[in-house]
C-alpha positions as CSV (number, residue, x, y, z in Angstrom):
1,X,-57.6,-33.6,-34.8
2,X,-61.0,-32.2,-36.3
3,X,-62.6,-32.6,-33.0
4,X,-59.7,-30.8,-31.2
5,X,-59.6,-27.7,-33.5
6,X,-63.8,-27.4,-33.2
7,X,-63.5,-27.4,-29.3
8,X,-61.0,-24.9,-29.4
9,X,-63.3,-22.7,-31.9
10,X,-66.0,-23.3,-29.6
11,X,-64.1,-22.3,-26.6
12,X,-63.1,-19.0,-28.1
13,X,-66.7,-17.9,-29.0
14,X,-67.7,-19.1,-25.7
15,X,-64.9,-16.7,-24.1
16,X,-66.4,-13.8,-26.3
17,X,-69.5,-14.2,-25.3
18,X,-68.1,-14.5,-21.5
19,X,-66.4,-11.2,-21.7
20,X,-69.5,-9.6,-23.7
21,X,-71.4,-10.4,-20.3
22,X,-69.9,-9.4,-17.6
23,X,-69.0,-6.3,-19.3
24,X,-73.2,-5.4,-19.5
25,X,-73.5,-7.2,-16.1
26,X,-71.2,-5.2,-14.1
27,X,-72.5,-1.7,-16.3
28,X,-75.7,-2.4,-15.3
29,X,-75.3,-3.0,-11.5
30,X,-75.9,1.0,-9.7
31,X,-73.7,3.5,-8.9
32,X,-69.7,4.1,-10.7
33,X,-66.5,3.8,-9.5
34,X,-66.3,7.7,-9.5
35,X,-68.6,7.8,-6.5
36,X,-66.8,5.1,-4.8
37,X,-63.4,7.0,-5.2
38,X,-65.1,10.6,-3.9
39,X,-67.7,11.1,-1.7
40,X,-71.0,12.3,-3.7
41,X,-72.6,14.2,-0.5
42,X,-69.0,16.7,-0.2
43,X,-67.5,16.8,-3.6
44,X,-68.9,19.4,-5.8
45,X,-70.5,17.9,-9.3
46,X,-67.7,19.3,-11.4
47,X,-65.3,17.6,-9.6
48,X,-66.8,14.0,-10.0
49,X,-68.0,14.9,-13.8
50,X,-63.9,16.0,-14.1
51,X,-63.2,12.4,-13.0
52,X,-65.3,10.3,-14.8
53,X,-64.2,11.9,-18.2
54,X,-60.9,11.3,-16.9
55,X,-61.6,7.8,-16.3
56,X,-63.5,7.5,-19.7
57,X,-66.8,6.6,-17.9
58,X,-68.1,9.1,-20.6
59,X,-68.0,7.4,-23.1
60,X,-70.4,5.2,-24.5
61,X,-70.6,1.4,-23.8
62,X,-70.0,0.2,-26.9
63,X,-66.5,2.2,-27.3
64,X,-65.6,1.4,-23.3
65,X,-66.2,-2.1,-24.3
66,X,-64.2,-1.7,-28.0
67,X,-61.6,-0.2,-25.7
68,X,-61.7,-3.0,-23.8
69,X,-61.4,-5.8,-26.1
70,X,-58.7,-4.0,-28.4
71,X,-56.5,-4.6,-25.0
72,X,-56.9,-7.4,-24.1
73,X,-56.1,-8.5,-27.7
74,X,-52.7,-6.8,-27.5
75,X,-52.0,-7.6,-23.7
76,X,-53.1,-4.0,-22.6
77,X,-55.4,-5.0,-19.5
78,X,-55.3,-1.3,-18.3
79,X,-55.3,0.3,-14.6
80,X,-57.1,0.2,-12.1
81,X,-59.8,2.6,-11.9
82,X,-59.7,3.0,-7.8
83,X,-55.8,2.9,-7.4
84,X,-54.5,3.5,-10.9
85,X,-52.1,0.4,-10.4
86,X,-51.8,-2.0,-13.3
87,X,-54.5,-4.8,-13.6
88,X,-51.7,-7.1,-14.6
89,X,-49.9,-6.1,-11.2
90,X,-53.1,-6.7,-9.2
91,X,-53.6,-10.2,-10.9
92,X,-50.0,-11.0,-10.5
93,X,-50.3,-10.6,-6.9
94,X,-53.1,-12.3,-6.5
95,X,-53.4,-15.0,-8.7
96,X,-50.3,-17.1,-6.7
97,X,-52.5,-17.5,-3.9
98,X,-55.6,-18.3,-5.5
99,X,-53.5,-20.9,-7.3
100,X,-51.8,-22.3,-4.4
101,X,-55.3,-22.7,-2.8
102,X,-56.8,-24.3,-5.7
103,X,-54.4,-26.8,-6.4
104,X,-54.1,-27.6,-3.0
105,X,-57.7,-28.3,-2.7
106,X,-57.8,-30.3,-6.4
107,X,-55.0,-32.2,-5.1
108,X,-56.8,-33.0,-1.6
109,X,-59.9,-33.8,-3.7
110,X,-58.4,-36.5,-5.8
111,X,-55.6,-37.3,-4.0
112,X,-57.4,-38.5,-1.4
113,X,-60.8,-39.0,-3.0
114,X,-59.9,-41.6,-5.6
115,X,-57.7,-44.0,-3.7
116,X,-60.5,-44.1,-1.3
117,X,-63.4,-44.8,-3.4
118,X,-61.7,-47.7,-5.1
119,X,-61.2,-49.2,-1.8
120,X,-65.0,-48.9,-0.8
121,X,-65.6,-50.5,-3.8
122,X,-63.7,-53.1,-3.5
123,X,-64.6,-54.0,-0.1
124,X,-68.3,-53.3,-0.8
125,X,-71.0,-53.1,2.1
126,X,-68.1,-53.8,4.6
127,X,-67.7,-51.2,7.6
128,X,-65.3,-49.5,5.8
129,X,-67.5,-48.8,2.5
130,X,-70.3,-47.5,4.8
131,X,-67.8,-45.1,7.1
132,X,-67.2,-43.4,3.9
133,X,-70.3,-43.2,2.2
134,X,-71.9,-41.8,5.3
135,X,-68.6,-39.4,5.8
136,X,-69.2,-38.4,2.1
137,X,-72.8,-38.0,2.4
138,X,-72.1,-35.5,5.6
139,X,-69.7,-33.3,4.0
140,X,-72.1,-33.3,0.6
141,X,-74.9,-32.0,2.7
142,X,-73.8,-29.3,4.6
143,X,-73.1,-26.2,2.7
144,X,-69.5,-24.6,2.0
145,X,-69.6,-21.7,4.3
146,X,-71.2,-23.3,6.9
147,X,-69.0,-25.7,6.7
148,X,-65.8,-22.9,6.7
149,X,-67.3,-20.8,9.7
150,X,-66.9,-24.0,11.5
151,X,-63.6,-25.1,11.0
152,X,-62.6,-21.5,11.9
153,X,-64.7,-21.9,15.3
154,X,-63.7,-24.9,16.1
155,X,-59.5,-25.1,14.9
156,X,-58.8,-21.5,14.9
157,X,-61.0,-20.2,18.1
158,X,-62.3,-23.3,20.1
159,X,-59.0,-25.2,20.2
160,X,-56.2,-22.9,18.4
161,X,-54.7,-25.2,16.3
162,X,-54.2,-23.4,13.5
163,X,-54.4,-19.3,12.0
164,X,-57.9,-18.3,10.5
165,X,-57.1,-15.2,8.2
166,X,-54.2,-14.1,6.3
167,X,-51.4,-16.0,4.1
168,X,-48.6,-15.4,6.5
169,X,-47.8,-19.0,7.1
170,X,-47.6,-22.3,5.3
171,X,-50.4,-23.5,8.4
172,X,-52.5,-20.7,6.8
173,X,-53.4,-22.7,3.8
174,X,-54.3,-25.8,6.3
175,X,-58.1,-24.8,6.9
176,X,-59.0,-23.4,3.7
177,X,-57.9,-26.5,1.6
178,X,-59.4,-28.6,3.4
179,X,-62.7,-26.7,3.4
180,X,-62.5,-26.0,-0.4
181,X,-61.7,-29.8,-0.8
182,X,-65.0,-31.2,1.6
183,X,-67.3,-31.6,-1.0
184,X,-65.3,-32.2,-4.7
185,X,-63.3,-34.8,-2.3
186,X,-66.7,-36.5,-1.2
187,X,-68.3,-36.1,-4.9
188,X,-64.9,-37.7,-6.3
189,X,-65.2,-40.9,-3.5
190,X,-68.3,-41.7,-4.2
191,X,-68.1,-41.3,-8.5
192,X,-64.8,-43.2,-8.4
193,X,-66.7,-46.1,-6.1
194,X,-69.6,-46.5,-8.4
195,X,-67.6,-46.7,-11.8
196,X,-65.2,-49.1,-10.2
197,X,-68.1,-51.2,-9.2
198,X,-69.6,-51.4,-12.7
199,X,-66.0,-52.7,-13.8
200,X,-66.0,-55.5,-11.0
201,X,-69.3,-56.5,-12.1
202,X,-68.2,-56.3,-16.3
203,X,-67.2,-59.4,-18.0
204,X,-63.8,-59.1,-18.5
205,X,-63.1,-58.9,-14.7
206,X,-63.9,-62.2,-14.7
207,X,-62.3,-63.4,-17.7
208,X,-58.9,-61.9,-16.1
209,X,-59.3,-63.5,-12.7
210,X,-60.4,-66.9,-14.7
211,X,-57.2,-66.9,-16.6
212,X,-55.1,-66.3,-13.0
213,X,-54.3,-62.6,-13.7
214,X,-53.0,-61.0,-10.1
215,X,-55.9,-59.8,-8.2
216,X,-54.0,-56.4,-7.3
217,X,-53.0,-55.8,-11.1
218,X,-56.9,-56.7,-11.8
219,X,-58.2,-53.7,-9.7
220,X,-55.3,-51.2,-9.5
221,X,-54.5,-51.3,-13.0
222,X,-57.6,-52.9,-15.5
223,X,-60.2,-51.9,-13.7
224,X,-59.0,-48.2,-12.0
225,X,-57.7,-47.6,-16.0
226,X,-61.6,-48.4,-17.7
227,X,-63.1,-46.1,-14.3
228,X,-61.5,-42.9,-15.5
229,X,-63.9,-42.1,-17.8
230,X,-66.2,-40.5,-15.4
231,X,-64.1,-39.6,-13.0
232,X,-62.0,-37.5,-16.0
233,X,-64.8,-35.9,-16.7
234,X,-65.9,-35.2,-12.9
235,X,-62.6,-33.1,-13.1
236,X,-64.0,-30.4,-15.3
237,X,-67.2,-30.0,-13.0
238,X,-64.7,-29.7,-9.9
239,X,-62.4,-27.2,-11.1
240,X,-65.5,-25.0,-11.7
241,X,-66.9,-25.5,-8.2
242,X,-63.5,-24.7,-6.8
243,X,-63.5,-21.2,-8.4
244,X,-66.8,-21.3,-7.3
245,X,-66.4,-22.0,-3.4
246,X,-62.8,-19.9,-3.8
247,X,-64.7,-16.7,-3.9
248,X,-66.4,-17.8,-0.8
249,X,-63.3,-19.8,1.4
250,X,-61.1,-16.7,0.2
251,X,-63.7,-13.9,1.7
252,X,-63.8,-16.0,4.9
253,X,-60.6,-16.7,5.8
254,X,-59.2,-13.5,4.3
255,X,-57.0,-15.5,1.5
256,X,-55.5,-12.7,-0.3
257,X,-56.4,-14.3,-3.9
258,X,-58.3,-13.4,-7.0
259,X,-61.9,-14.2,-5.3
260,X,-61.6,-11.4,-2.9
261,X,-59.7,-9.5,-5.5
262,X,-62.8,-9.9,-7.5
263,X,-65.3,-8.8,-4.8
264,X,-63.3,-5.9,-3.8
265,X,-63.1,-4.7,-7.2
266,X,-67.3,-5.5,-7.9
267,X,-67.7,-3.4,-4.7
268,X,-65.8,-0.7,-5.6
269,X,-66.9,-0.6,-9.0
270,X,-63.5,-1.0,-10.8
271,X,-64.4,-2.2,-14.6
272,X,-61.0,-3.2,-15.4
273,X,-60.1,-5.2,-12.6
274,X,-64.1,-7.1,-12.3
275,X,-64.0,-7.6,-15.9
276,X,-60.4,-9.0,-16.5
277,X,-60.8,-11.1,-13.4
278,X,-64.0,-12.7,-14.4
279,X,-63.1,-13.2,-17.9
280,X,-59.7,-15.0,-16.4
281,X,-61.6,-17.2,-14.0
282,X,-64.2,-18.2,-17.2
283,X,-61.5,-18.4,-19.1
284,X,-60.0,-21.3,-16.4
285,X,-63.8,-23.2,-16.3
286,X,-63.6,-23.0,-20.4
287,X,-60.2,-24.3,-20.8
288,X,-61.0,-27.2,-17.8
289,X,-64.0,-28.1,-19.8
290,X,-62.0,-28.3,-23.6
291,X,-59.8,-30.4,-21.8
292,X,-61.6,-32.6,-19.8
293,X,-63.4,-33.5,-23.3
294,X,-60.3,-34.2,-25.3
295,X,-59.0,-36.3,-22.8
296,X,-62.1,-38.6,-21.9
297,X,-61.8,-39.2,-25.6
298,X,-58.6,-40.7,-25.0
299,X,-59.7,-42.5,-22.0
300,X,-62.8,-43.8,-23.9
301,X,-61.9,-45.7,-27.0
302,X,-65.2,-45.7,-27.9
303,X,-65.7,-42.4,-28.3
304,X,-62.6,-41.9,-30.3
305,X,-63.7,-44.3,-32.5
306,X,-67.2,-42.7,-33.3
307,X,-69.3,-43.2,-30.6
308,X,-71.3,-40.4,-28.6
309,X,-69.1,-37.2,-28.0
310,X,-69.4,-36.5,-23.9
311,X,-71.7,-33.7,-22.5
């Protein structure tokens, strides 16, 4: 319980400090959002000084920032400074999508990726164990977006299988899972194939099939159950590379989510929106992380019982 409530301390500074960072980052990248909105070469100077006092870009950092905080303390995550629509709207509409997409490729990535490297394991150096090392090695070598622009040539244009852009259909979120999923999915197989063949090589294995213990109960239960270890913690490291490759995928295949929510806003310099989405999507790789380390303590006996805390 100690642990527990120091992870959760340490996650909320970590959260501060998230927010206290992408507000100087985006501050510090040229140009405003009142320049975006109006045209600096054909709108007089009074005009664009009359919006950015409206919009409070007068103000100093420190009290922009103050303003800031103070609402997202109380739930206040403000307008938009492009469109004036709420930034809880914006997320709202987003943030179903981006979900959708993520889970989708999580689900892929484990779903498929576990199952698989338990059965290279267990049938180690036959031609199935080498078809998917080599398949994982392939999709952990070429890169995410290369990797997208070809699924779209080759399903969406080459053979017209299925759509490209857009959310229109349930087929729409075909292609972009499966690209988000490529490389977590070929990370998990190979993690999950290495643990499991520590555990066939540990002693107890052999103690169980000495004593007549089912072979199946032996791998899909003994053995999968001491493997999760690292594959618990690989989870935490895969939900931040999804939200990393997200921002990507989403841009490419014109995914209406949070990623190109968040580029859109970057771009167009609206603080609210940039700020509130990248706090959210830290605030998702933070809370992944907490997590991931209370439960490989409860995976790892050892560690609950004072041995070394994970990384």
């Amino acid at each position: 319980m100690e642990y527990a409530v120091k992870r959760v301390g340490y996650a909320i500074f970590v959260l501060f400090l998230a927010s206290l960072v992408t507000y100087l980052a985006l501050r510090a990248t040229p140009g405003n959002v009142a320049s975006s909105v109006l045209n600096p070469a054909t709108t007089p100077p009074e005009v664009i000084a009359e919006l950015r006092a409206e919009l409070g870009l007068d103000d100093s950092m420190w009290q922009q920032y103050t303003d800031y905080a103070s609402g997202l303390l109380t739930g206040d995550l403000g307008f938009s400074l492009v469109n004036r629509t709420p930034v809880s709207t914006l997320i709202g509409d987003s943030a179903t999508y981006t979900v959708v997409l993520a889970a989708a490729a999580f689900a892929l990535a484990f779903g498929l990726g576990v199952p698989i490297g338990v059965l290279a394991a267990l049938n180690q150096d036959g031609w199935f164990d080498r078809l998917v090392r080599l398949v994982a090695s392939c999709m952990q070598a070429i890169p995410n977006f290369v990797l997208a622009l070809l699924a779209v040539l080759v399903f969406g244009v080459r053979l017209g299988w299925l759509p490209v852009s857009g959310a229109a259909t349930a087929s729409s979120l075909i292609l972009p899972a499966l690209v988000l999923a490529a490389e977590p999915g070929a990370l998990t197989t190979r993690v999950t194939r290495t643990a499991v063949l520590e555990q066939i090589a540990a002693d107890y294995t052999r103690t169980l099939r000495a004593r007549g213990v089912p072979r199946r109960r032996i791998n899909w239960i003994h053995i999968l159950r001491n493997s999760l270890s690292p594959i618990i913690s690989l989870g935490a490291i895969q939900i931040r590379t999804l939200l990393g490759y997200t921002l990507i995928v989403e841009v490419i295949f014109r995914w209406p989510g949070l990623g190109t929510q968040l580029v859109q806003a970057v771009l167009n310099r609206d603080y609210p929106v940039a700020q509130t989405l990248a706090l959210l999507l830290a605030a998702v790789v933070i809370v992944s992380s907490t997590l991931s380390d209370l439960m490989y303590r409860w995976a790892d006996p050892r560690v609950r019982l004072g041995g070394s805390e994970p990384s």
